[in-house]
C-alpha positions in Angstrom: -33.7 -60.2 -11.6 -32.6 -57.7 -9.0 -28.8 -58.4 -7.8 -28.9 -59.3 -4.1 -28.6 -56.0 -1.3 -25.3 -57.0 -0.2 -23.3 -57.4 -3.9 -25.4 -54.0 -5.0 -23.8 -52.8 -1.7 -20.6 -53.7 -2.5 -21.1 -52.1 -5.8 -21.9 -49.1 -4.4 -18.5 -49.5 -1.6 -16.5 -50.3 -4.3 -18.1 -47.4 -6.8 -17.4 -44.8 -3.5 -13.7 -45.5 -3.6 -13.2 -44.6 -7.1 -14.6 -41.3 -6.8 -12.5 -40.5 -3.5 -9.5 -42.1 -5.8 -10.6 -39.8 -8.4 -11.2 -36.7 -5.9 -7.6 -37.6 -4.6 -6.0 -37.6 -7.8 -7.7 -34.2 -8.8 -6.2 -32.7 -6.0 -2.5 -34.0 -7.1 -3.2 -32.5 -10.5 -4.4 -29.4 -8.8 -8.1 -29.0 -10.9 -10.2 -27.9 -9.2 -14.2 -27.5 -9.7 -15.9 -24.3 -11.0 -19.6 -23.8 -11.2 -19.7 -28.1 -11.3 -17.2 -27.6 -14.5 -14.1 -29.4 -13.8 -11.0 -26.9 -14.7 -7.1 -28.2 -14.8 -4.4 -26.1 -15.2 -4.4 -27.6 -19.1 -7.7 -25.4 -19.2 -6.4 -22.6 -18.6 -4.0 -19.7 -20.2 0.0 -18.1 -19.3 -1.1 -14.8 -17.4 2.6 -12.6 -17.5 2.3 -9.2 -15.9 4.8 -6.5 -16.7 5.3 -4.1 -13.4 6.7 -1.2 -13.7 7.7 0.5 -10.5 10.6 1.9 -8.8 11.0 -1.0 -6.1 13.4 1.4 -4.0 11.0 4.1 -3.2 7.5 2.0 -3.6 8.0 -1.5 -3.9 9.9 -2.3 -0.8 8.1 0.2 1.2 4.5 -0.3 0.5 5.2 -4.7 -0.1 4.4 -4.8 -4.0 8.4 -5.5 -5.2 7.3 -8.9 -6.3 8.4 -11.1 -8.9 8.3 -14.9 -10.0 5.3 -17.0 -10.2 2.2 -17.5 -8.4 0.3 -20.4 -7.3 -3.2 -19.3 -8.4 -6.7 -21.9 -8.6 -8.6 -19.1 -10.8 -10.6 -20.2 -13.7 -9.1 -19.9 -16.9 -5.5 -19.1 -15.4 -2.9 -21.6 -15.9 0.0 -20.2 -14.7 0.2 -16.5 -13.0 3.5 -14.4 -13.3 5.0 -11.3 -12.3 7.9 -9.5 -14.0 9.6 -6.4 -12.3 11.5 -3.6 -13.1 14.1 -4.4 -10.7 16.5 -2.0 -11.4 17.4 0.9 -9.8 17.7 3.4 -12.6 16.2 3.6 -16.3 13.0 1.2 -15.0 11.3 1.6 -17.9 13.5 1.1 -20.3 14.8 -2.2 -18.1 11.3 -3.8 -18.2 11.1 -3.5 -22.1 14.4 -5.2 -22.5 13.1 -8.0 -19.8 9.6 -8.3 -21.9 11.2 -8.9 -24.8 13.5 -11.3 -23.8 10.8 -13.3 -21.6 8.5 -13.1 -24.6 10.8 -14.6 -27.1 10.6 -18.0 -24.4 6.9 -18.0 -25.2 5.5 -20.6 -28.1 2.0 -20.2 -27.0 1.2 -16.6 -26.8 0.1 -15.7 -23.0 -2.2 -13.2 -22.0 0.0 -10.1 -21.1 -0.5 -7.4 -18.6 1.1 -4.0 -18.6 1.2 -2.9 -14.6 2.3 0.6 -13.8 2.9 2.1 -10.2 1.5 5.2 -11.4 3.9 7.7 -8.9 7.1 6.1 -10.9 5.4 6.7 -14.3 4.5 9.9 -12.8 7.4 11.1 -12.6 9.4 9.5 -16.2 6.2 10.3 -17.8 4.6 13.1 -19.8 0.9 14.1 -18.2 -1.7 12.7 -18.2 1.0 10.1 -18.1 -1.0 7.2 -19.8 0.5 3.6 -20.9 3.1 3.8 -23.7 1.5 0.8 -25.5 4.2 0.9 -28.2 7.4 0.3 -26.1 5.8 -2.1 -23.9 3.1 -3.6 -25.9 0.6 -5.9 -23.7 -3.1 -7.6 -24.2 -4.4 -5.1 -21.5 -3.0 -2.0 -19.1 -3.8 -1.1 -15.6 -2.0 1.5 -12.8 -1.6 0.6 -9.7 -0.7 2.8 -6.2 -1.7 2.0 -2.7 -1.2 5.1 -1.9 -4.3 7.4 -0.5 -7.0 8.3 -2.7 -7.6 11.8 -1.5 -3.7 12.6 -0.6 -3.5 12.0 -5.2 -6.9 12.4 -6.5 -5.6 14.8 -9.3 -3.1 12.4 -10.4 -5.5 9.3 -10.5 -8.6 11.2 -12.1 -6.3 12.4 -14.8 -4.4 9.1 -15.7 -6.5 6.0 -14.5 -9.0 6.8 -17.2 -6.3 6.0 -19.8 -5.9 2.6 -18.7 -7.9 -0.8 -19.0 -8.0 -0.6 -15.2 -6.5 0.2 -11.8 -5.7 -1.2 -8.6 -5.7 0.5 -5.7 -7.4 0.3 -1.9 -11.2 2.2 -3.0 -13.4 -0.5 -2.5 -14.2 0.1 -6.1 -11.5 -0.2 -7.8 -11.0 -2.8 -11.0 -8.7 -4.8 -8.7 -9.6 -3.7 -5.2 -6.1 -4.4 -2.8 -5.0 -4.0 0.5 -1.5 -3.0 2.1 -1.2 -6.2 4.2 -0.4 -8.8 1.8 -2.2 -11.9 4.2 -1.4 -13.8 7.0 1.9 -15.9 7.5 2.1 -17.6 10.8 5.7 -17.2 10.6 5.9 -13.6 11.5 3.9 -13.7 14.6 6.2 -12.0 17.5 6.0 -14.3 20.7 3.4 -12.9 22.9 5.3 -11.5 26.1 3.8 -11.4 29.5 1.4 -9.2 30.6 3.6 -8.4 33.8 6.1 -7.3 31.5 3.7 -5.0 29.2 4.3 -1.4 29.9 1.1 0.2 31.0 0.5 2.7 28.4 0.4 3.6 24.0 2.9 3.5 21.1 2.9 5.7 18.7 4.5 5.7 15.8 4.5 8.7 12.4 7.1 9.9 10.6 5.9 11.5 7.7 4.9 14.6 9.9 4.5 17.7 7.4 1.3 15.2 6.1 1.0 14.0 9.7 -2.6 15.5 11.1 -4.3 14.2 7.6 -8.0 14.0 7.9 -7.7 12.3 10.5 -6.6 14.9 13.4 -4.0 12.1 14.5 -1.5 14.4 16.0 -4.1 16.3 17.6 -5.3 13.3 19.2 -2.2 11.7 20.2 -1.4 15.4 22.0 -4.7 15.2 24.1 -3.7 11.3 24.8 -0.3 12.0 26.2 -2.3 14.4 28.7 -4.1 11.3 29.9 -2.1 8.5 29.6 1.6 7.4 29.2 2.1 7.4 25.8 5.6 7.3 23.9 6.0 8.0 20.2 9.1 6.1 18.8 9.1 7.7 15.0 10.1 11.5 13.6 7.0 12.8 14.8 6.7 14.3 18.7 9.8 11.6 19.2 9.7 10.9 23.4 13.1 11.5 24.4 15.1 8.8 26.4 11.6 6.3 27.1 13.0 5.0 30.5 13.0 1.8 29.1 15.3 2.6 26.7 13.0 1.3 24.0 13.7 3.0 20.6 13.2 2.3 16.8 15.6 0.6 15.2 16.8 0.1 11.6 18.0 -2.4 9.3 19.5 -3.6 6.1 15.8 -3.0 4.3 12.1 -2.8 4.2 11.5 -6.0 6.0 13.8 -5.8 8.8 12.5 -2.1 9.4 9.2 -3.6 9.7 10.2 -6.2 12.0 12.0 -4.3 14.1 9.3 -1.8 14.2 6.4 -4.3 15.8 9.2 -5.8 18.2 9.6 -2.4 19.5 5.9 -2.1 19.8 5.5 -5.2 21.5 6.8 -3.7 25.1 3.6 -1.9 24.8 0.1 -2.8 25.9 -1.6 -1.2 23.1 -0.5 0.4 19.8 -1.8 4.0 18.3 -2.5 2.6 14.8 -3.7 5.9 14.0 -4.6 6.9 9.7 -3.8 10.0 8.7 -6.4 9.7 6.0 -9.6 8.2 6.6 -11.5 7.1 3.3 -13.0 4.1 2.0 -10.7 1.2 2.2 -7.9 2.8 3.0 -6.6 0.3 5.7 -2.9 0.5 6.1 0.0 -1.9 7.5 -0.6 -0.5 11.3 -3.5 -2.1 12.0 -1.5 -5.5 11.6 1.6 -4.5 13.4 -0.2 -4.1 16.0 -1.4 -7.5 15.7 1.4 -9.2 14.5 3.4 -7.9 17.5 1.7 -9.0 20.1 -0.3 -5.8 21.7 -3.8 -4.5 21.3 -4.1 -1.6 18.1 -6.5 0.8 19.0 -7.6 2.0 15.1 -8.2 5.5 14.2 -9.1 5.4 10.4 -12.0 3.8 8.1 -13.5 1.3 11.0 -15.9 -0.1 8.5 -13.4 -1.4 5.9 -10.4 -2.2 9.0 -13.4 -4.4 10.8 -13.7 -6.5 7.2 -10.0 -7.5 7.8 -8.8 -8.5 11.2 -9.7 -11.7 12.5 -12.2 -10.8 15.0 -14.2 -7.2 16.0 -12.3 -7.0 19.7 -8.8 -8.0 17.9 -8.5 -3.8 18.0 -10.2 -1.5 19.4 -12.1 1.5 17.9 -11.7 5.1 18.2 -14.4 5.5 16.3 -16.5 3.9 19.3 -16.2 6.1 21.6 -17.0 9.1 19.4 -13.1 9.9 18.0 -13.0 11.5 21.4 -9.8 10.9 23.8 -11.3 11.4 26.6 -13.9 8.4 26.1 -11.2 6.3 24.5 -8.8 7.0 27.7 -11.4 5.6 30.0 -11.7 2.5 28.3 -8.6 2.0 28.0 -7.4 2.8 31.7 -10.2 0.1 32.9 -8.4 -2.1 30.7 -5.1 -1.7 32.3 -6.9 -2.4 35.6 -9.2 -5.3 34.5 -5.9 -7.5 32.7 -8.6 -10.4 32.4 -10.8 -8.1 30.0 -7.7 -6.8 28.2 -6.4 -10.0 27.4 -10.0 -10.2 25.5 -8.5 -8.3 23.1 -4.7 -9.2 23.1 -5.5 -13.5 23.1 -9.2 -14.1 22.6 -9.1 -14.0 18.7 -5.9 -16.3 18.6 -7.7 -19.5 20.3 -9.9 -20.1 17.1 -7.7 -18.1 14.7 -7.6 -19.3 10.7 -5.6 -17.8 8.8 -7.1 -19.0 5.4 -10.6 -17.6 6.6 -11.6 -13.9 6.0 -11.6 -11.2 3.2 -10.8 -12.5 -0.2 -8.0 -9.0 -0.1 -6.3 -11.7 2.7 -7.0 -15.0 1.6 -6.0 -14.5 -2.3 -3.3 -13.0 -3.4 -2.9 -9.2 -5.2 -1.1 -11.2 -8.6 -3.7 -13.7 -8.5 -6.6 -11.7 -8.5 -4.5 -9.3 -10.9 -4.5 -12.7 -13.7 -8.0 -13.7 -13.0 -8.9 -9.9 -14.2 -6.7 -10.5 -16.7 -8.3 -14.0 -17.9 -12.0 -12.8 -17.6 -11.3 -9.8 -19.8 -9.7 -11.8 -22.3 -12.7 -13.8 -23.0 -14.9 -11.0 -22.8 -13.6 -9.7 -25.5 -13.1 -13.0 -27.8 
């Protein structure tokens, strides 16, 4: 006999609050679901990367110094960690001593990475400057750089092969990776008011002997300034005395320079966050200054790949719209100093429905995690 409809109901009620219970308690655990394959962090394996790099020169400037562990929900990763060389001399030698010593904690053996910033091997290595597997043994190699692909395409075609795999921004790269490391509401500036924007660009370059690229940046800038009011804070065509008295600033490191950097930018109603190389996924820090500060980027550089990471198409604005031509960019730009409505378009529109957890997977999942779930899925390949 068939139970009554309102007990099997109440079967069902009571049935429905177990599996929230259980969903719930899943969460607390942090497992997580995979292809309809439940996977806890039991599941899964120790993934310890080894980075070698000089954190002085590349690490603090280009925001890959890290170190410590990393909350990663990758199948078949368990826990995700990243060991420096954080010294300041001798790096190599330094990162053997700290793999041995954080080996010798391990009773289960973990899967081990060997990560080199290839422009510090470059330069305590012998070419073609591959991994020295013996002195700093590890289940699998890779370089890493973020630095252009044409600006050191001899160095990368010559030692990259030599490795397991290598990092950098090409869009086809065993780990592709971007310079911004993802979105932290914390380090928005305040927007300022409009009335107190100055009604003109910001540049910024210092690495000027490089400067033009393929870009033509300086060039462009140049025939800008003939049009416009623009002031360029860094080494290169430094504006003398901006009436302002705006000017870059420095501080006690990386970060600070960086923050001081986008509030100096900030006075400005839009910001020249001009490449000097423009390749595939080569999308630098500027593009997020800009955005970060609190003014409007106008992009010069790989549109395709720097569309794919802001938060919305009219968050900057596109050189590569109006032909890479000045001209055509200057008289967009002048109807958006007159038409403030329109301009704030691009300065507030994106922020109204703005998620930061949405977007490219280069945002929304960190460089070590996707480094360790590399690491995992060519560990079982090759069991």
């Amino acid at each position: 006999m068939y139970e009554p409809l309102h007990q099997s109901m109440g079967i069902f009620q009571h049935l429905n609050g177990l599996i929230a219970l259980f969903c719930l308690l899943s969460l607390i655990n942090d497992e997580v679901f995979i292809d309809g394959r439940e996977i806890s962090r039991k599941d899964g394996k120790e993934v310890v990367i080894f980075h070698l790099i000089d954190n002085e020169k590349w690490g603090e400037v280009d925001g890959s110094y890290l170190q410590g562990s990393f909350p990663c929900r990758v199948q078949g990763v368990s826990k995700c960690e990243i060991v420096s060389s954080d010294s300041k001399t001798d790096f190599f030698n330094h990162l053997v001593q700290k793999h041995k010593t954080r080996m010798n904690l391990f009773t289960n053996s973990p899967i081990t990475v060997s990560l080199y910033n290839i422009h510090t091997w470059a330069v305590i290595s012998k070419s073609p400057h591959g991994p020295d597997k013996r002195s700093l043994p590890a289940n699998l190699t890779m370089a890493e750089s973020e630095e252009s692909t044409l600006r050191f395409q001899r160095l990368f075609q010559k030692s990259f092969p030599l490795f397991d795999g290598y990092s950098t921004t090409f869009p086809y790269s065993t780990v592709p990776r971007t310079y911004f490391s993802g979105w932290n509401m914390s380090e928005f500036h305040p927007l300022k008011p409009i009335s107190n924007l100055i009604h003109g660009a910001v540049f910024v370059a210092s690495t000027c002997h490089r400067g033009d690229g393929n870009t033509k940046r300086m060039a462009f800038v140049k025939e800008l300034m003939t049009l416009m009011r623009v002031d360029s804070l860094g080494k290169c065509m430094n504006t003398k005395n901006v009436p302002e008295g705006i000017k870059l600033e420095f501080g006690r490191n990386a970060k600070e320079n960086l923050y001081l950097k986008q509030q100096a930018i900030s006075n400005y109603m839009f910001y020249l966050a001009f490449e000097n190389t423009n390749e595939p996924g080569y999308v630098t820090e500027k593009v997020f200054d800009g955005l970060l500060a609190g003014t409007v980027p106008i992009y010069l550089g790989s549109s395709e790949d720097c569309r794919k990471l802001i938060p919305s198409s009219k968050a900057a604005i596109f050189a590569s719209d109006y032909n890479n031509e000045p001209k055509k960019l200057f008289d967009y730009l002048n109807y958006l100093m007159i038409n403030l409505t329109a301009y704030e378009e691009h300065r507030v529109g994106w922020r109204k429905n703005f998620d930061p957890n949405q977007g490219s997977e280069l945002l929304t999942k960190s460089w070590p995690c996707r480094i360790c779930e590399w690491a995992s899925q060519q560990k079982q390949m090759k069991r």
